[in-house]
N, C-alpha and C positions, 0 to 999 in steps of 0.2 A: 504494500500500500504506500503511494505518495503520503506526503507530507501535508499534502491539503485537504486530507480527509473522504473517507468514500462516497459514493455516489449511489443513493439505492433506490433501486422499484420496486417499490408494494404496492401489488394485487388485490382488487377486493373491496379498495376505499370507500366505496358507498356503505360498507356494513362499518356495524358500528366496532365491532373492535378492528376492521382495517381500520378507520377513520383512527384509533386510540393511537393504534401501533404506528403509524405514519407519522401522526403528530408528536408522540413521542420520538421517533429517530429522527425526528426532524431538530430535536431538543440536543441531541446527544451531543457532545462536543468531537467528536471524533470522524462525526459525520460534516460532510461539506454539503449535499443539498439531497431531498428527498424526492423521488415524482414519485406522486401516486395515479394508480391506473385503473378506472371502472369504466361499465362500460353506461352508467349513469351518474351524476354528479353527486357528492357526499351533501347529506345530510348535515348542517352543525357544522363547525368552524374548523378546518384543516391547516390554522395557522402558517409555517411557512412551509407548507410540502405544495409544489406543483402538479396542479392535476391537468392532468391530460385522457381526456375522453374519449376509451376506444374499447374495442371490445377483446378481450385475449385471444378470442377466434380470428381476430384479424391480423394477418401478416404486417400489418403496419407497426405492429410490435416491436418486430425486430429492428426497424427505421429507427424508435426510438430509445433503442439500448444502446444501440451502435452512436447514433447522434448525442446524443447525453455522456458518454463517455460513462457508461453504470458501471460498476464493479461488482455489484453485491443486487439479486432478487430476494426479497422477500415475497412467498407464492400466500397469500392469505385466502384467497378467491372461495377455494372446495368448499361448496353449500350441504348442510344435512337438510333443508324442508323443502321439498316439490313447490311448496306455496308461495314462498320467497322468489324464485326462478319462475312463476309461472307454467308449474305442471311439471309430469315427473321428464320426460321425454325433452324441456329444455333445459332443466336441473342437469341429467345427464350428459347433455351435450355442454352443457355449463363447462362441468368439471372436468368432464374427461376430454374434446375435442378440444378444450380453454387450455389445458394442462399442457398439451402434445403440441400446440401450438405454441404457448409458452415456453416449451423447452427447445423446439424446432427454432426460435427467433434467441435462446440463449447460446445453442449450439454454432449458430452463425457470431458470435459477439465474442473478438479474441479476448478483449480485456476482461471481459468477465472474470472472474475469481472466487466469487460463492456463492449459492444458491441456499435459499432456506425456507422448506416445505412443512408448512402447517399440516399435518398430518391427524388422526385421531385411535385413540383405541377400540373404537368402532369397527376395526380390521381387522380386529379378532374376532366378531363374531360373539356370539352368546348363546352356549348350548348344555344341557344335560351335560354332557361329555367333558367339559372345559375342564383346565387343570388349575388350583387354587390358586393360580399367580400363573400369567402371559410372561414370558421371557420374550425380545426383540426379537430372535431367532424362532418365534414357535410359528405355526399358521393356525387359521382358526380351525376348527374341528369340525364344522359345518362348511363348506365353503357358499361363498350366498350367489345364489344367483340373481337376484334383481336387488335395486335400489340401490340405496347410499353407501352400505356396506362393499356392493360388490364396483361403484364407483371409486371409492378408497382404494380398494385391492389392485385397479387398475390404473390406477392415478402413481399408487408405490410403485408398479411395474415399472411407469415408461419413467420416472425418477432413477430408479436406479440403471436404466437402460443409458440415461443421460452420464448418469455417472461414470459407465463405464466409457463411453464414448470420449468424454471429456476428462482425462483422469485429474487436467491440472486444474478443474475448479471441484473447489470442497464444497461436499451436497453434504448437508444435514438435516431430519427428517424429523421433527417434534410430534411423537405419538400423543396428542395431550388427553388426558380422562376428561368425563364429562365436566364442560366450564362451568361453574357455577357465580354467582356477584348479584351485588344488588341491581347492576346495569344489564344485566345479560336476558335478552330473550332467545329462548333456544327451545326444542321442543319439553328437553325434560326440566327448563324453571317454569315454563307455563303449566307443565302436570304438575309442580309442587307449590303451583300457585293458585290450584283450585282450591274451592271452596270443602270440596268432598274429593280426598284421594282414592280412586279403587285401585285395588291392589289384584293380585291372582291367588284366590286358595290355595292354601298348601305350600306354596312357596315366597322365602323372605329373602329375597334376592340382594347381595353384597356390592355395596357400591362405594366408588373413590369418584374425589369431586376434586377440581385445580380451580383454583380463585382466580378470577380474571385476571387480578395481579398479576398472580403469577404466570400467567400465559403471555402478559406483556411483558415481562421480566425474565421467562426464558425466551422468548423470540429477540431477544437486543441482546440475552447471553451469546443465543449462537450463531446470530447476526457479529459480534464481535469477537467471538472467540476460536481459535481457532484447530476447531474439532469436530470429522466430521462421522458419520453413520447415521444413525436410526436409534430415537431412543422414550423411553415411554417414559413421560409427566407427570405425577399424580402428587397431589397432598398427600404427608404420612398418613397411612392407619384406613379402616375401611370400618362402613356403617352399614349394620343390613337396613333394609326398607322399612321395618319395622319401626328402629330407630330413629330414621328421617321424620317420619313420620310423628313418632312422639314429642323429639324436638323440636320440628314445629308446630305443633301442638292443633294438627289440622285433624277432623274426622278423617276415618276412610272405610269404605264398603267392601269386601274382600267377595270376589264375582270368579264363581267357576270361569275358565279359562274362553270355554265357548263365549260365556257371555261379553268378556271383555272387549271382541271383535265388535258386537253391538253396542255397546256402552263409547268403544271409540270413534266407530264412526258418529254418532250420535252428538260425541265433544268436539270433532271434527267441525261437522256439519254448526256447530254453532259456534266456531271459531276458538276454543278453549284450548283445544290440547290439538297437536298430531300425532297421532298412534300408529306409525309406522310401522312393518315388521321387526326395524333393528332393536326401536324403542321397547315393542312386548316384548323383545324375547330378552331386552337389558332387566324387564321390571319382571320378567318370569324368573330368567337362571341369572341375573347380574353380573360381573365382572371383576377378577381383580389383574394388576397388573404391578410387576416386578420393575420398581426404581432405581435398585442397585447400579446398573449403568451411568442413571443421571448422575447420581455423585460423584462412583469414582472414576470416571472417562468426563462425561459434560461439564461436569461441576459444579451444576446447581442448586442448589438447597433452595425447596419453596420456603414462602414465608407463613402461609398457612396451610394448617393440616384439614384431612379432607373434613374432623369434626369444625375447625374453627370459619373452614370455607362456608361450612350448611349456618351456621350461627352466622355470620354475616349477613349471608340472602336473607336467613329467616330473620334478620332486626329490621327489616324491610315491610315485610307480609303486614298486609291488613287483617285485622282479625277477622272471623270469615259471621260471626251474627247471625242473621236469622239467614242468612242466603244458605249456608249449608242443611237448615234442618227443610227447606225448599229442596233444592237438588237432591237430596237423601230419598225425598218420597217422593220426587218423578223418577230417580235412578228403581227405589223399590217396586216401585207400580209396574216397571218396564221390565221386571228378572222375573224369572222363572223361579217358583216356590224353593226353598233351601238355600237359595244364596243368602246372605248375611250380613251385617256390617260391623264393625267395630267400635 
């Protein structure tokens, strides 16, 4: 790296933690100027990053790596809700033609020098089978064939495909757990933001949560530091649903597994929750995933742990009042006799 500090593009700026991330390297002192790239204009104040309005599908990209004289991508872009993107079919084409493009316009950019891909634990999948802790090297035990999961999977593919091609730019690959903050909308703060959580009988699925913070905090670690692979994010410690649940001291319905398919589309349909297949099968068999790497290779140490991550979100939450004992008896009216709530 010169002396006058790096050059970087981040991906994605219209969402709200592009916009974070952006605005933050743009703070950094080590950085010399920031563009960010949507293929819509940010929401909210992107102080001093240059936004330049294109779509990562469009080869114009690489015009403006090369022209910019960028050293360093940050990839933020990869979407998890169909609804965001407008439907699952341009979600897809979002992430994955966005992605192969991106990397086809890095591949062409001599100066380039690192690449750093927002990645998620959602690539592991979530199944009966899973093993109590994802190591970086494992695959998931399901392999997914539709949606968001099997977009991830394919997204790491032509990443590492990059990597090999290009040996001399360092790709580093942030598997983060599910984000949690009090700014974050994402599929799973909006289910822990209802009024009435349903849950799946019989099973209390294990979850890790990474604090927004810390997502902006290791994306500017491995944006500056210089180390690269694939490596999973998570606040120490894991909480089953159970626990989420109590902590934030929300009701929840606990719906044979059939019936959650109807209960979600149902929260869909009124804009509450999306209940994707990655989502049920997170809140059916949940997830855990192995940090060791971040510390001793990345170097990261989150600032909070995935208890003190939920206790943030949750110093947020409106208390839920009569709207929960409402939702409770049009969820009950709508189940079939023997389901239950807690």
């Amino acid at each position: 790296m010169g002396s006058a500090g790096r050059v970087v593009l981040v991906t994605g700026v219209s969402r709200d933690l592009g916009r974070r991330f952006a605005r933050a390297a743009a703070d950094d002192p080590t950085v010399a100027r920031v563009i960010g790239i949507d293929a819509v204009p940010p929401r909210g104040d992107i102080g001093d990053v240059s936004f330049v309005r294109a779509d990562i599908r469009n080869p114009v990209i690489a015009k403006v790596i090369v022209k910019e004289d960028v050293d360093t991508v940050v990839h933020m872009s990869v979407i998890s809700t169909p609804g965001s993107a407008g439907g699952r079919n341009t979600m897809k084409e979002l992430n994955v033609i966005g992605t192969m493009q991106l990397l086809a316009a890095c591949q062409q950019a001599p100066e380039l020098r690192a690449v750093v891909v927002k990645s998620t634990t959602t690539v592991y999948g979530a199944s009966s089978r899973d093993p109590a802790m994802f190591t970086e090297d494992m695959e998931p035990r399901r392999v997914p064939r539709a949606g968001y999961a099997k977009d991830v999977a394919e997204i790491e593919g032509y990443v590492r495909g990059f990597a090999r091609r290009r040996p001399d730019v360092r790709v580093t690959m942030v598997r983060a757990a599910n984000i949690i903050g009090p700014e974050v909308n994402s599929p799973l703060t909006s289910y822990l933001r209802l009024p009435v959580i349903p849950t799946v009988l019989g099973h209390d699925p294990r979850l890790q949560f990474l604090h927004e913070r810390d997502l902006m905090a290791v994306l500017r670690h491995a944006m500056l530091t210089d180390v690269a692979g694939t490596f999973n994010v998570a606040g120490d410690g894991i909480l089953k649903l159970s626990q989420v649940v109590r902590r934030l001291q929300r009701p929840s319905v606990g719906l044979p597994t059939f019936a959650v398919g109807g209960v979600g589309s149902a929260l869909r349909s009124a804009r509450l929750a999306d209940f994707s297949p990655e989502q049920l099968g997170l809140l059916t068999y949940g997830r855990g995933v192995d940090t060791t790497r971040m510390r001793t290779e990345l170097g990261f140490e989150p600032e909070f742990t995935t208890a003190e991550a939920l206790a943030d979100f949750g110093s947020t939450l409106r208390p839920t009042g009569g709207r929960a004992d409402r939702v409770l008896a049009q969820l009950e009216a709508s189940l079939p006799a023997g389901a239950r709530h807690g």
